[in-house]
N, C-alpha and C positions, 0 to 999 in steps of 0.2 A: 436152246438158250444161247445167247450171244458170248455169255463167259466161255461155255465149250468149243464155241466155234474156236476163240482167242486161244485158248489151252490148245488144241490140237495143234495152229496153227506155231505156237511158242514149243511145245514138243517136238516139232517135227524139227526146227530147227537146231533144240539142244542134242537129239537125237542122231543128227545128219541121216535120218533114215524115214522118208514117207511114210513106207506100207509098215513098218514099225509100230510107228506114231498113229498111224491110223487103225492097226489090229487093239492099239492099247485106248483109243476114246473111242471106239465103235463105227469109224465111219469109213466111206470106201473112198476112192484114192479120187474118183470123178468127184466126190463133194470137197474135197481136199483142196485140189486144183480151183474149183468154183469159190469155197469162201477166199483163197488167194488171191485171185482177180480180183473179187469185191472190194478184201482189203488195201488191193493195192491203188487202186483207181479211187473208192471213198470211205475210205477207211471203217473206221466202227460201226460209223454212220450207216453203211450199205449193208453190213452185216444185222446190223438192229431192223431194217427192212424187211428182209427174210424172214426174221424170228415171228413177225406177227401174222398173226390167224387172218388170211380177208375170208369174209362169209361167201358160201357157194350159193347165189341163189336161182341159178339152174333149173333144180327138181322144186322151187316154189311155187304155189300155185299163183293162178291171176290175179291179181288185187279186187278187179269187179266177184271174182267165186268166193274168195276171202271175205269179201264183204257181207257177198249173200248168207254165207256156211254162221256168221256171227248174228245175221239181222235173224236166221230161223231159230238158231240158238236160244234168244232172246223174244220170238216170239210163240216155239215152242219149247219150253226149255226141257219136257217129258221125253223129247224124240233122242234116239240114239244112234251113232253115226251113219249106220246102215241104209236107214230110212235116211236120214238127211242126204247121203249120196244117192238115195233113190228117188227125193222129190229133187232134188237140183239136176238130175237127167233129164227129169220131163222139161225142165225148162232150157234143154238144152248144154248145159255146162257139165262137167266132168269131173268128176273127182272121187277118189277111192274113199272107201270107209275112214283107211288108217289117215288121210289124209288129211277127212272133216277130226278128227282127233290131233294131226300137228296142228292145228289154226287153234284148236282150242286149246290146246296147252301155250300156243305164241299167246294167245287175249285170256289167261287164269281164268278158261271157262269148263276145265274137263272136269270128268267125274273119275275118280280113281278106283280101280279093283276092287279095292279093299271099304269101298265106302260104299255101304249099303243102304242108308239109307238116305230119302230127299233132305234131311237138312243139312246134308256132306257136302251137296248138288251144290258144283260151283256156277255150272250155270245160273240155278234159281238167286244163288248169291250176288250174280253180276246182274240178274234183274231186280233184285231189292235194291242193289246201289243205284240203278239206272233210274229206278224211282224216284229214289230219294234225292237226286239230280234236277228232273223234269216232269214236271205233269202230264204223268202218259198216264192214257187212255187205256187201261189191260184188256186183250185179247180172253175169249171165254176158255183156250189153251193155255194161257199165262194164269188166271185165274183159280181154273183147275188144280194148276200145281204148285201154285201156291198155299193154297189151301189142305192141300195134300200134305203138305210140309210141316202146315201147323198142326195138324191132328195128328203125324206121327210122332212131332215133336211131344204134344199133348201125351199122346200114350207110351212113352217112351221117358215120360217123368221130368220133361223138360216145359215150364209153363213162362211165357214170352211176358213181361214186366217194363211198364215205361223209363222208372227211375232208382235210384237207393233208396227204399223203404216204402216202398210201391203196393210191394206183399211179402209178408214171409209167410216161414216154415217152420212150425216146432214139432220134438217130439220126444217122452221122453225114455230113457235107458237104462235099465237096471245094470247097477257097477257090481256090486257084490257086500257084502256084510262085513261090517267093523268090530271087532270086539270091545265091547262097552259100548257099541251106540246103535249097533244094529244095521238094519239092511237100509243099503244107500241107494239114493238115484241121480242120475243126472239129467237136468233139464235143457234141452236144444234148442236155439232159436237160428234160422240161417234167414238172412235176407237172400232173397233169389236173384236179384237185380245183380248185386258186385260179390254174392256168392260169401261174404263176411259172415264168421259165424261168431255165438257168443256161447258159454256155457258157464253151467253152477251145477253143484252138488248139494241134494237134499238128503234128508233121513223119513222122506215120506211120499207118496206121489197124490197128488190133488190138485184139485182147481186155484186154492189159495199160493202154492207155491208153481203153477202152471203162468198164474198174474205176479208174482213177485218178480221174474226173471225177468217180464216183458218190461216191468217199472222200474227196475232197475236200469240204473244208469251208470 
């Protein structure tokens, strides 16, 4: 940070003692020397220079492999990094497992540890946006796991809805017994769409008061 830089440099002088100054803000007597220069040639200015991070892009990979590792992504989105660094050797290009994994954490395509199943899939997620973009043509591997998604979604309790009030969910829930009125229940409705729920409490369960909750407004 530039304020530390400034503090050491204001220390050392209230101090009349460098390696002092420099044992009590943590730096060595060479960075000492260095922000001195800086300060004295362009002041704060050169010092604020320092302070910022430039990206190493070095260890990046090629923009054309980058490209490829996102177009398979998106045209298989089932394949996992291993395999995708083993179809991009056949065509030549090179790239580690962990590799096709930093591209897709740089384009919010990875899948994370902890996400077990296809509808966590960021990939399948960047190819629903990619749809819903342009009219693309789906590959019968795009397809596949797409579909895949929707069935676990399905069995997994989660059922896909165009709108608010598209479909709901009732059901209903024994509370417990009132003295002087007896045993109570509560009636559930969730819309599945914005996840909004409504409830009442009855002193009966039936079809009549299964429709009273729905008509109620």
């Amino acid at each position: 940070m530039i304020k530390n830089k400034l503090d050491l440099l204001k220390l050392a002088r209230q101090l009349g003692n460098i390696a002092r100054a420099c044992r009590i803000m943590g730096y060595s007597r060479d960075s000492f020397y260095r922000f001195k220069r800086l300060y004295q040639t362009g002041g704060e200015l050169a010092l604020q220079e320092i302070s910022r991070k430039k990206p190493i892009y070095k260890n990046r990979v090629a923009r054309e492999i980058e490209e490829e590792v996102v177009k398979i992504a998106r045209e298989n989105p089932a394949l996992g990094p291993v395999r995708v660094s083993n179809e991009l050797k056949k065509k030549g290009m090179f790239i580690s497992p962990g590799g096709v994994r930093c591209v897709w954490l740089r384009h919010g395509m990875e899948t994370f540890p902890k996400d077990r199943t296809l509808s966590d899939n960021k990939r399948l997620k960047a190819l629903e946006a990619k749809m819903a973009e342009e009219k693309l043509i789906l590959t019968e591997a795009q397809l596949a796991a797409l579909e895949r998604k929707k069935e676990q979604k399905e069995a997994e309790g989660e059922i896909e809805t165009e709108h608010p009030g598209y479909l709901g969910s009732q059901d209903t829930f024994y509370v417990g017994t009132l003295k002087g009125v007896g045993r109570i229940y509560q009636q559930t409705f969730i819309d599945t769409y914005s996840r909004v729920a409504f409830a009442k409490l009855y002193d009966r369960k039936n079809a009549l008061v299964a429709a009273d909750l729905l008509n109620d407004r």
